[in-house]
Backbone and ligand atoms as CSV (ligand in chain L), in Angstrom:
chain,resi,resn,atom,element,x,y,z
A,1,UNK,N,N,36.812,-25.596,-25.960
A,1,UNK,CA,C,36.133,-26.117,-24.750
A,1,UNK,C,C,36.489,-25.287,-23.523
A,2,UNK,N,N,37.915,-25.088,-22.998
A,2,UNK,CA,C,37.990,-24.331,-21.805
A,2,UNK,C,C,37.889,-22.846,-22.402
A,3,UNK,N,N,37.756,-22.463,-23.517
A,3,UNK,CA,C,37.314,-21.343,-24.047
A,3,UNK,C,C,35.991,-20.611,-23.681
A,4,UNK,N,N,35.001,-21.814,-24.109
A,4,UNK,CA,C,33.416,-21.546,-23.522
A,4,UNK,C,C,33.275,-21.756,-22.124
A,5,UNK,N,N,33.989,-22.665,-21.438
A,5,UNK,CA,C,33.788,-22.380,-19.911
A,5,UNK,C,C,34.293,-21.444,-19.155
A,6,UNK,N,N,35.714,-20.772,-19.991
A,6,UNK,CA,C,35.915,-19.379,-19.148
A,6,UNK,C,C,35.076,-18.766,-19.418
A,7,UNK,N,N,34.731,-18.586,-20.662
A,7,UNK,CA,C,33.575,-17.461,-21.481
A,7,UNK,C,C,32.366,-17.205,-20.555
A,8,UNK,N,N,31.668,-18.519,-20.027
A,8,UNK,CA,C,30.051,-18.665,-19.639
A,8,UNK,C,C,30.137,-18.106,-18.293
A,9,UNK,N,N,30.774,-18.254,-17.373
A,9,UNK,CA,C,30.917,-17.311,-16.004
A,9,UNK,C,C,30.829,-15.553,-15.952
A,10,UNK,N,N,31.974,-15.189,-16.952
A,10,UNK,CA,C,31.844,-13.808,-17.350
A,10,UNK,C,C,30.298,-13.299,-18.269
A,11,UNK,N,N,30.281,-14.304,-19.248
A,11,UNK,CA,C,28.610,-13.912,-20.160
A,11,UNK,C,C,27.704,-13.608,-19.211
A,12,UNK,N,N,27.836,-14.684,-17.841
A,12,UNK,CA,C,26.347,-15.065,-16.650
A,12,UNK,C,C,26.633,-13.292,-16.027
A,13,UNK,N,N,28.033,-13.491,-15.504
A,13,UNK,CA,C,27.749,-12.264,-14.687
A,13,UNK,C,C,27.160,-11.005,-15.201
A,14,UNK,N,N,27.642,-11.041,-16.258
A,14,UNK,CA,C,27.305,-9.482,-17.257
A,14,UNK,C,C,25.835,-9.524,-17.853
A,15,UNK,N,N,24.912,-10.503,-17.945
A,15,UNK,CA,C,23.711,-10.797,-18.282
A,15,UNK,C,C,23.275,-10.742,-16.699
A,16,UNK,N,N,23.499,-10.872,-15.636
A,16,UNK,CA,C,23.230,-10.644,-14.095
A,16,UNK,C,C,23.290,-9.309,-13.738
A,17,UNK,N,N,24.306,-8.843,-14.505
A,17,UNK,CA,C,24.705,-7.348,-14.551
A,17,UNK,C,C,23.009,-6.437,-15.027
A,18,UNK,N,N,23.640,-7.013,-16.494
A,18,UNK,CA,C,22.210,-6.201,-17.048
A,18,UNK,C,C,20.587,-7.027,-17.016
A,19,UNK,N,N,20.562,-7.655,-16.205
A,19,UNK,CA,C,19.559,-7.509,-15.467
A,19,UNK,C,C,19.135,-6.826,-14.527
A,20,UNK,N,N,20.038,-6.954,-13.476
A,20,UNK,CA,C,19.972,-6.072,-12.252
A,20,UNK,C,C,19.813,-4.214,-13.548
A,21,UNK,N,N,20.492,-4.131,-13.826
A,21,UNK,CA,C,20.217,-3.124,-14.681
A,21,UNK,C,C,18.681,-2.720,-15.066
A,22,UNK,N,N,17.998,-3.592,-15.885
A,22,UNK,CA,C,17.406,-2.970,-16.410
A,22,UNK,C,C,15.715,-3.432,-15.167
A,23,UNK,N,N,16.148,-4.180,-14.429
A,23,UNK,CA,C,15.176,-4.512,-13.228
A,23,UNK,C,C,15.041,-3.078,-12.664
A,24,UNK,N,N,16.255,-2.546,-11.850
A,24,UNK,CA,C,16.179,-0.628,-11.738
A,24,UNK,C,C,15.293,-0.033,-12.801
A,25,UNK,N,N,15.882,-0.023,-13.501
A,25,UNK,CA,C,14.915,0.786,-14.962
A,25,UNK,C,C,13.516,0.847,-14.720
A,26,UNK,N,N,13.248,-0.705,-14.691
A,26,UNK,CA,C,11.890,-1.167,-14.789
A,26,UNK,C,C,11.025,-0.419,-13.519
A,27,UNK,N,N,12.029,-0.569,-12.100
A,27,UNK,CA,C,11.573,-0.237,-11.184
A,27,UNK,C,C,11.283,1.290,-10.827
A,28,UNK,N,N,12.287,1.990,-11.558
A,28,UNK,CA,C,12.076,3.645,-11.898
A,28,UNK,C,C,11.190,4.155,-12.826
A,29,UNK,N,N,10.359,3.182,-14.175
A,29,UNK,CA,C,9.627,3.616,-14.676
A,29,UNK,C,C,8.259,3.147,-13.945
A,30,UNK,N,N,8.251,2.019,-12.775
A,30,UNK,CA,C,7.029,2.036,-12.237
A,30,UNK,C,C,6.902,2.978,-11.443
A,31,UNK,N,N,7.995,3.704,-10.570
A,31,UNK,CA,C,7.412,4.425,-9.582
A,31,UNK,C,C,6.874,5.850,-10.069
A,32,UNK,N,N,7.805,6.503,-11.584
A,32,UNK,CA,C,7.245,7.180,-11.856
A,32,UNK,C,C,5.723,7.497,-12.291
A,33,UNK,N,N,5.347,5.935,-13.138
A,33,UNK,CA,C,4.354,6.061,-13.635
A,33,UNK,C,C,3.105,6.083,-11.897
A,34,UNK,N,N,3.688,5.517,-11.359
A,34,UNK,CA,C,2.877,5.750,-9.775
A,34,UNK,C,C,2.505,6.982,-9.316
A,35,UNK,N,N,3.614,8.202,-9.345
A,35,UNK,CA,C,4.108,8.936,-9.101
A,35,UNK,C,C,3.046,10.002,-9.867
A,36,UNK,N,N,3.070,9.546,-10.880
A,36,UNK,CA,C,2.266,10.438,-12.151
A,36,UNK,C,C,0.758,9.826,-11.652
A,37,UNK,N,N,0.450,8.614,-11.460
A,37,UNK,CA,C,-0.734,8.238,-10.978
A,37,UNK,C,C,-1.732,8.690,-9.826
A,38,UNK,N,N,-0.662,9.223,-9.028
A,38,UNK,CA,C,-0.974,9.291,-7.416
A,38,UNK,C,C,-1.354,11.427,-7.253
A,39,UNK,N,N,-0.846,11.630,-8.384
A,39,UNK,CA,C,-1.063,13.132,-8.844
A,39,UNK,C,C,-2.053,13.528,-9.390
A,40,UNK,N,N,-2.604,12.446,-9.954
A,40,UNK,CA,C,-3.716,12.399,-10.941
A,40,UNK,C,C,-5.077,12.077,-9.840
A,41,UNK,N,N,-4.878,11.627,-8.887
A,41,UNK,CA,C,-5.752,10.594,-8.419
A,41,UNK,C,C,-6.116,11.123,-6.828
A,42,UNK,N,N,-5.067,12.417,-6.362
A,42,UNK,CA,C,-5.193,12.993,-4.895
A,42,UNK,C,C,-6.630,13.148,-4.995
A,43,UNK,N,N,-7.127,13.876,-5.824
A,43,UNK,CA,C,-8.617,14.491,-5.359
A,43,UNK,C,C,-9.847,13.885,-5.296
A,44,UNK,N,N,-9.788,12.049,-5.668
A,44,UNK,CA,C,-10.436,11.456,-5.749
A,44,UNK,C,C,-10.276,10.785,-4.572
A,45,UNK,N,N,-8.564,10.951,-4.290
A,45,UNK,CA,C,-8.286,9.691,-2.854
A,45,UNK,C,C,-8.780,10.769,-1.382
A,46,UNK,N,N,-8.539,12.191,-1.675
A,46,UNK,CA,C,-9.208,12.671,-0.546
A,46,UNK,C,C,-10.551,12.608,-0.460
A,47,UNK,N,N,-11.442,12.862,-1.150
A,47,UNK,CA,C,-12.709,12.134,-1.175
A,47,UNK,C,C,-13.150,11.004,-0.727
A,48,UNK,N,N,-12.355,9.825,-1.091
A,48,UNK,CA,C,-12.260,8.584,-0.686
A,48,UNK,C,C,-11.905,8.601,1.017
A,49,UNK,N,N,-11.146,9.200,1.171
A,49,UNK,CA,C,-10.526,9.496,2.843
A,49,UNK,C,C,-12.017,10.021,3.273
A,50,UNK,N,N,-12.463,11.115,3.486
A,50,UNK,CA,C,-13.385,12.246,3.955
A,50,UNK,C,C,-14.966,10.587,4.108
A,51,UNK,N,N,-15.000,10.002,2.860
A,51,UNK,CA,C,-16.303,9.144,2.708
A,51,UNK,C,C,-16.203,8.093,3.967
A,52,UNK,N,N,-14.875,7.584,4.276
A,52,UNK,CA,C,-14.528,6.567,5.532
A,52,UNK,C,C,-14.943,7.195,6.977
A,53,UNK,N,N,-14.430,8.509,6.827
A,53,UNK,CA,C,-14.246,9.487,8.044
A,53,UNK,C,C,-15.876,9.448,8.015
A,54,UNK,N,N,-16.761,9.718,7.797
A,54,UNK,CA,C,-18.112,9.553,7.260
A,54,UNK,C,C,-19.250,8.542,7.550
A,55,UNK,N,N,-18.812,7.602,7.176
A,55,UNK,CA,C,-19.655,6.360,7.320
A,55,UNK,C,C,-18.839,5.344,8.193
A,56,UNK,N,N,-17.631,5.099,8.546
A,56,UNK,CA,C,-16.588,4.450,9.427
A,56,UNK,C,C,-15.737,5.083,10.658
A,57,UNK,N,N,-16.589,5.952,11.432
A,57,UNK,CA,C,-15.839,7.330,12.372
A,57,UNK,C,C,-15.164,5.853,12.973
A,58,UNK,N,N,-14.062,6.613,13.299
A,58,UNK,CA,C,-12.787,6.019,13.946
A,58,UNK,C,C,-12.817,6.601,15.509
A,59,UNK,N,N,-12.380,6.149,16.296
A,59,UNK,CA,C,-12.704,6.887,18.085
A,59,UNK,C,C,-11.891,7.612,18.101
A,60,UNK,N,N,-10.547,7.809,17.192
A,60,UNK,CA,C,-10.024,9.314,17.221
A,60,UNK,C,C,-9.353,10.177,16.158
A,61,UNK,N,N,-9.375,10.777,15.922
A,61,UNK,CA,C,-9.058,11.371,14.785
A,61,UNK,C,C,-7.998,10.600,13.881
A,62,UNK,N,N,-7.962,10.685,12.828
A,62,UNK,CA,C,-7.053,9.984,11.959
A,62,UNK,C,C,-6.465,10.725,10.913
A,63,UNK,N,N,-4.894,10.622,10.318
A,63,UNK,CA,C,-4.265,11.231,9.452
A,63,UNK,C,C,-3.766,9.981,8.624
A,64,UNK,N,N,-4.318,10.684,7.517
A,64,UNK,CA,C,-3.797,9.440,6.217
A,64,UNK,C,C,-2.766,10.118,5.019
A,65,UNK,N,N,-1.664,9.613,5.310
A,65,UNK,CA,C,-0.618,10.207,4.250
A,65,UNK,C,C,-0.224,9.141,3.300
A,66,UNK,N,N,-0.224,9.629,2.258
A,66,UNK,CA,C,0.304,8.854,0.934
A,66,UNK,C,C,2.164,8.942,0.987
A,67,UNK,N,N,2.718,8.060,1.366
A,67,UNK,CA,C,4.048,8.436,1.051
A,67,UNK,C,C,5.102,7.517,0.143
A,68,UNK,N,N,6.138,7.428,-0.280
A,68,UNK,CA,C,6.554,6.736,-0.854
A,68,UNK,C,C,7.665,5.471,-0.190
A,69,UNK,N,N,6.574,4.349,0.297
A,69,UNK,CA,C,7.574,3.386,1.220
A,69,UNK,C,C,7.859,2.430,0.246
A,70,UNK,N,N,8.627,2.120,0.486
A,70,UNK,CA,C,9.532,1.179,-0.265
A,70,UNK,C,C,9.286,-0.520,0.093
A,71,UNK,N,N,9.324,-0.883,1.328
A,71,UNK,CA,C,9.273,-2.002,1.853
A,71,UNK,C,C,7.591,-2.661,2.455
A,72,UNK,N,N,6.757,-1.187,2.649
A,72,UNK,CA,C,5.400,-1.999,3.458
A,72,UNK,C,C,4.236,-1.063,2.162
A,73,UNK,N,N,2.768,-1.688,1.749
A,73,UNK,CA,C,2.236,-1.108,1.162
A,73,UNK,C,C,1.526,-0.284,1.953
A,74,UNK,N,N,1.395,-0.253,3.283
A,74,UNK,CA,C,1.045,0.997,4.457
A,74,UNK,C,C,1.281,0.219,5.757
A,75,UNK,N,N,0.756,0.778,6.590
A,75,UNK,CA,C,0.956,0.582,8.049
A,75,UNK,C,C,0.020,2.161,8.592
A,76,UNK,N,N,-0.183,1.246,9.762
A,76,UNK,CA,C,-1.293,2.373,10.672
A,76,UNK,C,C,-0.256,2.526,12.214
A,77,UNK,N,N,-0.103,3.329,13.042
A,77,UNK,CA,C,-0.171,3.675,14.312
A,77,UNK,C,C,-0.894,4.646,15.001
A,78,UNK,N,N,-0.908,4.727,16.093
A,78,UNK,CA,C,-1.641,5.163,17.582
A,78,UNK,C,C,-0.618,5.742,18.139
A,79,UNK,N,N,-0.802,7.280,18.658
A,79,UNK,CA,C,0.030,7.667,19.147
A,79,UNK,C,C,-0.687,8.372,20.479
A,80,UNK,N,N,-1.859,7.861,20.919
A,80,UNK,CA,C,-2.643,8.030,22.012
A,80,UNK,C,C,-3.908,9.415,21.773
A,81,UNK,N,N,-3.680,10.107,20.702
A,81,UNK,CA,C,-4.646,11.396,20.401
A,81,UNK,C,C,-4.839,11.243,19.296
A,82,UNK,N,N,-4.360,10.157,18.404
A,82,UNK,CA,C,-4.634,9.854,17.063
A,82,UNK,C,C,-4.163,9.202,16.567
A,83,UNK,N,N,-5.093,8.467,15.077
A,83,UNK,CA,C,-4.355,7.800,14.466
A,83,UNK,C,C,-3.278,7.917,13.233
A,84,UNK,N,N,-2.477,7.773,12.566
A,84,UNK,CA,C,-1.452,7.720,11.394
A,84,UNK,C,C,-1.582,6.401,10.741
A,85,UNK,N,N,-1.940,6.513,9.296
A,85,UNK,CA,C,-1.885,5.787,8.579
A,85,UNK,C,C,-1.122,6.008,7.537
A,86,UNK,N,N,-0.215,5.554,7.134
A,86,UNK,CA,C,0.456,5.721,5.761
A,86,UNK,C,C,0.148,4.940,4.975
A,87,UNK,N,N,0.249,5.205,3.573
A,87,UNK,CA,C,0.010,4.593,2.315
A,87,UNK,C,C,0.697,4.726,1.391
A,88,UNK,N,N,1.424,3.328,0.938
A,88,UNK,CA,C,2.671,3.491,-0.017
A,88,UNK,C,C,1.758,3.948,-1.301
A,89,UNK,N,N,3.075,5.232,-1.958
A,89,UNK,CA,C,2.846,5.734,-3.280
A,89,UNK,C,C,3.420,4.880,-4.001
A,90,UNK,N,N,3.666,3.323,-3.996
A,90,UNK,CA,C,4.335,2.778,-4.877
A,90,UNK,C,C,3.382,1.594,-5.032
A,91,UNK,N,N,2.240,1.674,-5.222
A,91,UNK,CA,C,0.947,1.168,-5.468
A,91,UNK,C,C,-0.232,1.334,-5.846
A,92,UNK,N,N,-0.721,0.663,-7.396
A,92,UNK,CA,C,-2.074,1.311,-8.081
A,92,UNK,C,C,-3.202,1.235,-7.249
A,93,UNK,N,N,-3.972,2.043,-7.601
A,93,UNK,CA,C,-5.451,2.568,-7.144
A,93,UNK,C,C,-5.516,1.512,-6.552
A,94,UNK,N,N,-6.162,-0.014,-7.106
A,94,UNK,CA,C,-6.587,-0.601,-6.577
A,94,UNK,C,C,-6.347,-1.470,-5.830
A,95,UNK,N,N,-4.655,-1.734,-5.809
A,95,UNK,CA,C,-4.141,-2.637,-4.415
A,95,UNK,C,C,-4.042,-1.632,-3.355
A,96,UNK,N,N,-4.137,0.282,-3.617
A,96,UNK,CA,C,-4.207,0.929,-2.546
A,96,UNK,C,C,-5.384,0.837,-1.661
A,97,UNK,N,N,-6.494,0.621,-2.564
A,97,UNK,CA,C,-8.061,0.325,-1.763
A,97,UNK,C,C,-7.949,-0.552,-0.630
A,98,UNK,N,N,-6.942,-2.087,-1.027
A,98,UNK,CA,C,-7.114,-2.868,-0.188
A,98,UNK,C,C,-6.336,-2.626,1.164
A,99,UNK,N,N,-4.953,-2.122,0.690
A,99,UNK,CA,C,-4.183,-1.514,2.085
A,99,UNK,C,C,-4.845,-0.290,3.094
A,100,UNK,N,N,-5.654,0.268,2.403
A,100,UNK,CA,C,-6.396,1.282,3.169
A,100,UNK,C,C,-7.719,0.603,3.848
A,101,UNK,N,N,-7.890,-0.640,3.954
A,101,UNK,CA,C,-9.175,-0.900,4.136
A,101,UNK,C,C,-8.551,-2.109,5.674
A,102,UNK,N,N,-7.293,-2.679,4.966
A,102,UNK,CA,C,-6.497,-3.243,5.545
A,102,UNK,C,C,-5.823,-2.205,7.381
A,103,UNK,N,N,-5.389,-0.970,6.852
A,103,UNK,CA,C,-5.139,-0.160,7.833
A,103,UNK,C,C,-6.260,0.392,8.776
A,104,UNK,N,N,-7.268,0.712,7.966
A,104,UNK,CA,C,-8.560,1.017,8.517
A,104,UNK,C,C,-9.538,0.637,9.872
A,105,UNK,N,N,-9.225,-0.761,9.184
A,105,UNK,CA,C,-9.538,-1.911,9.987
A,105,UNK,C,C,-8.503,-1.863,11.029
A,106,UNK,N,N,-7.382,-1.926,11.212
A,106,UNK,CA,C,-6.398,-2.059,12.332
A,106,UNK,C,C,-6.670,-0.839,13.102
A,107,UNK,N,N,-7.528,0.553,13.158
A,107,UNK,CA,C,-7.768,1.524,13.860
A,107,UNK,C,C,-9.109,1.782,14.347
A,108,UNK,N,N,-9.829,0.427,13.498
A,108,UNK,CA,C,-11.209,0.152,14.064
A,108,UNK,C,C,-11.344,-0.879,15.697
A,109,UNK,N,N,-10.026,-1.839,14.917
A,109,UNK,CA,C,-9.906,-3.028,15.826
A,109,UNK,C,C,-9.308,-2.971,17.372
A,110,UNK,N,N,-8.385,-1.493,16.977
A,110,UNK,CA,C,-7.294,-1.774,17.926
A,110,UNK,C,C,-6.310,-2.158,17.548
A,111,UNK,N,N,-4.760,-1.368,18.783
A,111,UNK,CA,C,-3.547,-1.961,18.016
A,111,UNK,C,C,-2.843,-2.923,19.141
A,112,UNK,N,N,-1.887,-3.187,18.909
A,112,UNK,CA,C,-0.660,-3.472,19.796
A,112,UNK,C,C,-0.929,-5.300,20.184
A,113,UNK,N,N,-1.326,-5.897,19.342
A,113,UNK,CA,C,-1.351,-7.101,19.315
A,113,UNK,C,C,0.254,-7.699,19.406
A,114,UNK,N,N,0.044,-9.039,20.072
A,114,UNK,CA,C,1.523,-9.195,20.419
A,114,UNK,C,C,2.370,-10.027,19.113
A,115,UNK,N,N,1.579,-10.048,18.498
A,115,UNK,CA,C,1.756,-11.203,17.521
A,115,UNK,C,C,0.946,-10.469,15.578
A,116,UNK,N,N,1.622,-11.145,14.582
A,116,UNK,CA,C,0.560,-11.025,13.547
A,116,UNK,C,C,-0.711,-11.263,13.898
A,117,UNK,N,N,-0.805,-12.873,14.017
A,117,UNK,CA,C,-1.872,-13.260,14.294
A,117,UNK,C,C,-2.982,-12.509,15.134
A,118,UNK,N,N,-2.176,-12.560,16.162
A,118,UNK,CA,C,-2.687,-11.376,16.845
A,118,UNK,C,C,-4.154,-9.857,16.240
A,119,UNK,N,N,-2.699,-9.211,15.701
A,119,UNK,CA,C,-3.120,-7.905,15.224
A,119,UNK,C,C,-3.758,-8.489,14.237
A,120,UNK,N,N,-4.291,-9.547,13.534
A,120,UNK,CA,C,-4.864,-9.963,12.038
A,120,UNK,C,C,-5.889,-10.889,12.668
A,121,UNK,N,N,-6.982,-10.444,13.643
A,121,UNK,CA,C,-7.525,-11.692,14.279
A,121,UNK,C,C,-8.664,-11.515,13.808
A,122,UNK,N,N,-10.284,-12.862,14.179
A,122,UNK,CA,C,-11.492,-12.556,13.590
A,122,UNK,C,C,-12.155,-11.239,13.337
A,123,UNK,N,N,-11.834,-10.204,14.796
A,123,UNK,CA,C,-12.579,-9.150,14.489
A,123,UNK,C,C,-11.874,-7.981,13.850
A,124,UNK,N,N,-10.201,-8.198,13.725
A,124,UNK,CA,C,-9.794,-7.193,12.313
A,124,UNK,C,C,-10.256,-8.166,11.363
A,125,UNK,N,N,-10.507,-9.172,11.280
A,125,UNK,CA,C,-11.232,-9.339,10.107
A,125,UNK,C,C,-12.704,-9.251,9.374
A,126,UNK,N,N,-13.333,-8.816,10.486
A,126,UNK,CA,C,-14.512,-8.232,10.525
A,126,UNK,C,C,-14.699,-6.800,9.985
A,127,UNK,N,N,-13.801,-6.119,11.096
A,127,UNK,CA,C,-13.453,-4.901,10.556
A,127,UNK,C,C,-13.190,-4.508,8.645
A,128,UNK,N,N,-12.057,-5.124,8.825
A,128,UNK,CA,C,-11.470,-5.265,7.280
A,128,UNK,C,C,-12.539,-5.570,6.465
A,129,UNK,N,N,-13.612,-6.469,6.439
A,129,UNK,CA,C,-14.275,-6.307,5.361
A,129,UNK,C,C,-15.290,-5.453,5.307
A,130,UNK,N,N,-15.469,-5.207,6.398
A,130,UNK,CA,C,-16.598,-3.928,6.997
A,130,UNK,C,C,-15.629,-2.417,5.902
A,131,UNK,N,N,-14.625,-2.437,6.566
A,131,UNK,CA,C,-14.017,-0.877,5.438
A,131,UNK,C,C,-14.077,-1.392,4.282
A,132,UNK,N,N,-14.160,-2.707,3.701
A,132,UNK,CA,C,-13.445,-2.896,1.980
A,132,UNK,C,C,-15.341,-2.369,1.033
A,133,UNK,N,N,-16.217,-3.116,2.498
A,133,UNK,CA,C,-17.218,-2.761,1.350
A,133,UNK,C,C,-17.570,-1.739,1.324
A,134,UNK,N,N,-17.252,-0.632,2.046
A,134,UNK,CA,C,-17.752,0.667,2.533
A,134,UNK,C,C,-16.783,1.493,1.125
A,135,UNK,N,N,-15.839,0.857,0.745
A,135,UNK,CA,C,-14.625,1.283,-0.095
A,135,UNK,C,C,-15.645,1.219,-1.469
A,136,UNK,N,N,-16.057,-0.564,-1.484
A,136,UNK,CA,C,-16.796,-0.736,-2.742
A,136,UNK,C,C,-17.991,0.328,-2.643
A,137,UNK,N,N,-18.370,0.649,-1.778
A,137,UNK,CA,C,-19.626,1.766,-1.880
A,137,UNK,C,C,-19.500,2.757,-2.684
A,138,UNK,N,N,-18.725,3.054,-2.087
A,138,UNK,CA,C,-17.912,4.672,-2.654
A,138,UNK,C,C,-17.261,4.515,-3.727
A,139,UNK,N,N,-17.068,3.612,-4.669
A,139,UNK,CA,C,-16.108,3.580,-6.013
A,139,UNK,C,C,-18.085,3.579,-6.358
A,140,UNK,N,N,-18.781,2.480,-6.123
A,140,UNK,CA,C,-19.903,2.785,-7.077
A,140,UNK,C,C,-20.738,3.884,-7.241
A,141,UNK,N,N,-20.766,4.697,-5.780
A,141,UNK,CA,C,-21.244,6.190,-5.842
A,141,UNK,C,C,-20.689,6.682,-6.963
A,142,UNK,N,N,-19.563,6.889,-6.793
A,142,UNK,CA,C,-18.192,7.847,-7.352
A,142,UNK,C,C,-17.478,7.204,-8.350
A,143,UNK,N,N,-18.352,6.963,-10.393
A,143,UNK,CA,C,-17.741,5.945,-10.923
A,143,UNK,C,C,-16.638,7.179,-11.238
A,144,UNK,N,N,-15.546,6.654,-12.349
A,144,UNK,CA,C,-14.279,7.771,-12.436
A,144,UNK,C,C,-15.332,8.389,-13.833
L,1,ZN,ZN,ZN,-2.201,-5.544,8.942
């Protein structure tokens, strides 16, 4: 009896252990396979970029980088002569569509809302679906 209750604390931690373990693993074979995805997929996503620039002109120039964020699936800023959008490489094709349509919209709308709510209001939401279908356009032009 106090055998298995010393036992079960040490078993938990070391099964906590190799979890956390193999959760990394898991998390290193997604980014690679991302990684491998996002290599495969530049010349379709610059296309995809160039088709927005196109049918969605933005009032000032815009730079869209794919990078590898860890914590946000993109984010847009204004730096007064242009816009920056990043786009996490740690996301498939198609939740990238929505963050890009998502950012899109925040450089259609305007930034510097004081609040989420704010920056996420009726007419970025106007916006936002205005880029998502312009997105769906262009996947049906352009099947793979
Ligand atoms: Zn947003």
């Amino acid at each position: 009896m106090s055998k298995s209750t010393k036992a079960a604390p040490s078993q938990t931690a070391s099964n906590k252990k190799r979890d956390k373990q193999h959760e990394a693993q898991l998390r290193a074979e997604l980014r690679a396979n991302n990684v491998r995805h996002w290599r495969e997929s530049r010349a379709r996503w610059q296309q995809l970029i160039q088709y927005l620039k196109d049918e969605l002109p933005l009032p000032l120039p815009v730079h869209v980088r794919l990078v590898p964020l860890v914590h946000h699936f993109g984010y847009a800023e204004k730096d007064g002569k242009s816009f920056l959008i990043r786009i996490s490489t740690y996301q498939e094709w198609g939740q990238a569509l929505y963050t890009l349509a998502e950012e899109w919209a925040h450089c259609m709308r305007g930034m510097g809302g004081r609040s989420y709510d704010e920056d996420h209001d009726a007419l970025w939401g106007l916006a936002f679906s205005t880029a998502l279908r312009t997105i769906m356009k262009f996947q049906e032009e352009n099947p793979r």
